[in-house]
C-alpha positions as CSV (number, residue, x, y, z in Angstrom):
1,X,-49.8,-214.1,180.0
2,X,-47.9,-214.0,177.3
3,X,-43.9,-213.6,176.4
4,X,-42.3,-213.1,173.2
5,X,-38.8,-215.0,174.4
6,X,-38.3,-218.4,176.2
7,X,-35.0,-216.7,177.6
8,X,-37.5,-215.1,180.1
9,X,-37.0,-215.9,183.6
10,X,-40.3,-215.7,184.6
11,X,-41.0,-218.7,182.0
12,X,-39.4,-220.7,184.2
13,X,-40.4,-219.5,187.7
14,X,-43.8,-220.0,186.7
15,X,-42.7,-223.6,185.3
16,X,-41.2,-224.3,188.8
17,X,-44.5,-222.9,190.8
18,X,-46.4,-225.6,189.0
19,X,-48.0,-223.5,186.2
20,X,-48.5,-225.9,182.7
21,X,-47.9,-223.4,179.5
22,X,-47.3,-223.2,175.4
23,X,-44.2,-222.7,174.1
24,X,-41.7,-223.3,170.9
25,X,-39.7,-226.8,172.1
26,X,-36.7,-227.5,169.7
27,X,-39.5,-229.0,166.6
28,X,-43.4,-227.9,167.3
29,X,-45.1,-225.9,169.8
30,X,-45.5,-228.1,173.1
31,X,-47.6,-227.8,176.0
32,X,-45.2,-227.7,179.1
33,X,-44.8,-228.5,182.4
34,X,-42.1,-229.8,185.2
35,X,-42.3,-233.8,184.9
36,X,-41.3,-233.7,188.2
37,X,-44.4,-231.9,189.7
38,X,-47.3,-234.7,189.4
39,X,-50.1,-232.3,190.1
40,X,-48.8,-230.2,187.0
41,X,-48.5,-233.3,184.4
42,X,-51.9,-234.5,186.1
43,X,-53.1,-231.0,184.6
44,X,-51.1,-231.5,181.5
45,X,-52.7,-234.6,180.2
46,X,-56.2,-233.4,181.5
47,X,-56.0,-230.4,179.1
48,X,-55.1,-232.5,176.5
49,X,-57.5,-235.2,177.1
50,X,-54.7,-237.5,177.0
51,X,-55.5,-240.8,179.0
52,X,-53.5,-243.3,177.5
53,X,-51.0,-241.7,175.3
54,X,-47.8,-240.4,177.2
55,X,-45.9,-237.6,176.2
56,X,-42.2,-236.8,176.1
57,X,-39.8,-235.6,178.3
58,X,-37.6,-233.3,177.5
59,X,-34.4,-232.5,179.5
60,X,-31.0,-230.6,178.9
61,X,-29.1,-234.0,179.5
62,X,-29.2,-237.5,180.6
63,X,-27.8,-236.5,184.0
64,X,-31.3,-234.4,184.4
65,X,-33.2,-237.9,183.1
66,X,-31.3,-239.8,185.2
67,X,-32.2,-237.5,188.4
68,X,-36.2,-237.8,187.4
69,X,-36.3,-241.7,187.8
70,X,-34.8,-242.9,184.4
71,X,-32.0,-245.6,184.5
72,X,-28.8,-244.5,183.1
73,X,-28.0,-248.0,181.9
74,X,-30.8,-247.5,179.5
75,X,-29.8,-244.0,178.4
76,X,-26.2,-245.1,178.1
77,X,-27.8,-247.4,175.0
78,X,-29.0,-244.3,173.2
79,X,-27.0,-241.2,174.0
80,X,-25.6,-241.3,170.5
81,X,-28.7,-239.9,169.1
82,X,-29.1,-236.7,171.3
83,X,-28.9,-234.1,171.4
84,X,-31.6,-233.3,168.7
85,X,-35.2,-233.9,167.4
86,X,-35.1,-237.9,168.3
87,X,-37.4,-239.2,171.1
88,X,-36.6,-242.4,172.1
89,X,-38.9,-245.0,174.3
90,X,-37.3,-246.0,177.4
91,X,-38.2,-248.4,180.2
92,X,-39.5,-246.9,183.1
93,X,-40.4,-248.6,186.5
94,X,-42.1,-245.7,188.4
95,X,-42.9,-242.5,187.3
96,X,-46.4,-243.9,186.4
97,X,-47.8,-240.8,186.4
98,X,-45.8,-239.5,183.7
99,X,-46.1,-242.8,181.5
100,X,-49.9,-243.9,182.6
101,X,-49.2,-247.4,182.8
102,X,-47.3,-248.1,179.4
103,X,-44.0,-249.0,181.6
104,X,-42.1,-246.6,179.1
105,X,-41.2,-243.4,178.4
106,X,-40.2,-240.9,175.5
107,X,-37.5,-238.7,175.7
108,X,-35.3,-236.7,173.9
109,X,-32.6,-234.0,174.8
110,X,-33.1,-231.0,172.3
111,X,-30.6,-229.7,170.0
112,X,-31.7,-225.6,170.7
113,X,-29.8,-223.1,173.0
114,X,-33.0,-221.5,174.1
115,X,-34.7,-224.9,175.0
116,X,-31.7,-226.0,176.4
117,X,-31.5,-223.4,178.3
118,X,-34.6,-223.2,180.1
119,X,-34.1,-226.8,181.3
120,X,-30.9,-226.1,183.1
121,X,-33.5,-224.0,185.0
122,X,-36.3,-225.8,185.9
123,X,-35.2,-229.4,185.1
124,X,-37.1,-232.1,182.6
125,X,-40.2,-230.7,181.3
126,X,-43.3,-232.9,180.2
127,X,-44.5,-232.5,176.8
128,X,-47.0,-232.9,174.2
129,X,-47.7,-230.8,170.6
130,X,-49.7,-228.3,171.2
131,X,-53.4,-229.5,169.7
132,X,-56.6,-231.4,170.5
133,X,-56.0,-235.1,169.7
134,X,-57.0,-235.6,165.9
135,X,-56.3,-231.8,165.2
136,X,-53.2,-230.5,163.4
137,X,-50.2,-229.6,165.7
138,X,-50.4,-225.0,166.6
139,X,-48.1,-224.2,164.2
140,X,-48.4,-220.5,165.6
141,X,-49.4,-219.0,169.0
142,X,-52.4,-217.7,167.5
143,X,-53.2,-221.3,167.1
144,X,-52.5,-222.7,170.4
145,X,-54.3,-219.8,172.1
146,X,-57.5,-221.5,170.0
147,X,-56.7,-224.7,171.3
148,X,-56.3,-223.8,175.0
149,X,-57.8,-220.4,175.6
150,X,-57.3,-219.2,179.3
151,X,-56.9,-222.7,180.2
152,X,-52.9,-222.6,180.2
153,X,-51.1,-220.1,182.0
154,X,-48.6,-218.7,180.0
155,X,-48.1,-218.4,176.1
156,X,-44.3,-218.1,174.6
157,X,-44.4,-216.8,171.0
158,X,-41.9,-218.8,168.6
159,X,-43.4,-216.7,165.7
160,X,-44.6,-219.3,163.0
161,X,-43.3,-222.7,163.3
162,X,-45.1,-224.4,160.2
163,X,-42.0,-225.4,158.8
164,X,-41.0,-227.6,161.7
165,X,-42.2,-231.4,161.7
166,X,-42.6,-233.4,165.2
167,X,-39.8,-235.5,166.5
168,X,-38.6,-239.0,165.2
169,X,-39.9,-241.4,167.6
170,X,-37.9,-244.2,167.8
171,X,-37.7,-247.8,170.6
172,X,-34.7,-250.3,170.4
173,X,-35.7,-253.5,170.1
174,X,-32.8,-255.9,170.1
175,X,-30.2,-254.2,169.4
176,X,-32.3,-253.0,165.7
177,X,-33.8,-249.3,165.8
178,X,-37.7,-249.7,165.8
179,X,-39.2,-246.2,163.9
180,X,-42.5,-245.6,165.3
181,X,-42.8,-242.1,163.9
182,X,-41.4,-240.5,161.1
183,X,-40.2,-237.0,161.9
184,X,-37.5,-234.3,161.6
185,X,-34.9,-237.1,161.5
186,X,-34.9,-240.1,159.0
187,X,-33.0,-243.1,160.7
188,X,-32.5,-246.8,159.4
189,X,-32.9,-249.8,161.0
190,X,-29.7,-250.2,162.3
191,X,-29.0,-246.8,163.8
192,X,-27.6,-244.7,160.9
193,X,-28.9,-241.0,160.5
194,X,-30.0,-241.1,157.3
195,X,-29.9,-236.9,156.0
């Protein structure tokens, strides 16, 4: 199945039935699913052969984060960098499913009326680029559909998303801004957006 526009209901009815799908997030196409619904992420990582490496939640705020298991005292620390294309590491005790045993979890609330408003439907959404690990991130649907075939269930075209780069992943670490991966957001040490 296929839809040209994430402002599609149906997106997100399928999201809250469980279905795991491809579509534009607010830097690269993601594969998708409810991070509440373990069966779904347990699908998730499965298609992506992802045993050890976690991928991020998204969410439309920190109130939505907060509801899936995340402390807001650790949120409260970061806020300041969301929304927008910043993920940022945060203790997690639970949700083991989600973060496979790291203890930790990336998140990030987008800066895009489109994403954003998909997750005031269905709630935080797991994700992880669209790709086979080692293989370049789907920069178009035509892309992803060679990834994933008719192993996802649903396809959103974002048209051509190749001049996007991933999030800045990012983990505070006493009081000093660790960068763990450079992205659409250069940031120094100390917490300054650097444009």
């Amino acid at each position: 199945m296929i839809f040209d526009s994430l402002d599609n209901q149906k997106v997100a009815d399928l999201l809250m039935k469980g279905d795991v799908g491809v579509l534009p997030t607010d830097t690269v196409y993601g594969l998708v699913c409810r991070a509440a619904d373990e069966p779904a992420v347990k699908r998730l990582y499965g298609l992506k052969s992802r045993e050890h490496k976690p991928g991020t939640v998204i969410a439309a705020n920190t109130a939505q984060l907060v509801s899936l298991g995340i402390k807001a005292r650790y949120l409260k620390a970061v806020e300041q960098f969301w929304p927008g294309p910043i993920s940022i590491i945060i203790p997690s005790h639970g949700l083991e499913y989600i973060h496979l045993g790291k203890g930790s979890i990336a998140t990030r609330i987008p800066d895009e009326k489109e994403v954003t408003n998909l997750l005031s439907q269905t709630g935080p959404l797991l994700t992880t680029s669209a790709n086979h690990p080692g293989q370049a991130p789907a920069e178009t649907l035509t892309e992803a559909q060679g990834y994933f075939g008719d192993r996802v269930d649903f396809y959103v075209d974002g048209g051509d998303l190749g001049g996007r780069q991933s999030s800045t992943l990012i983990r505070v670490v006493d009081d000093a801004i660790e960068v763990l991966r450079e992205g659409a957001v250069k940031i120094s040490e100390t917490g300054i957006v650097i444009t």
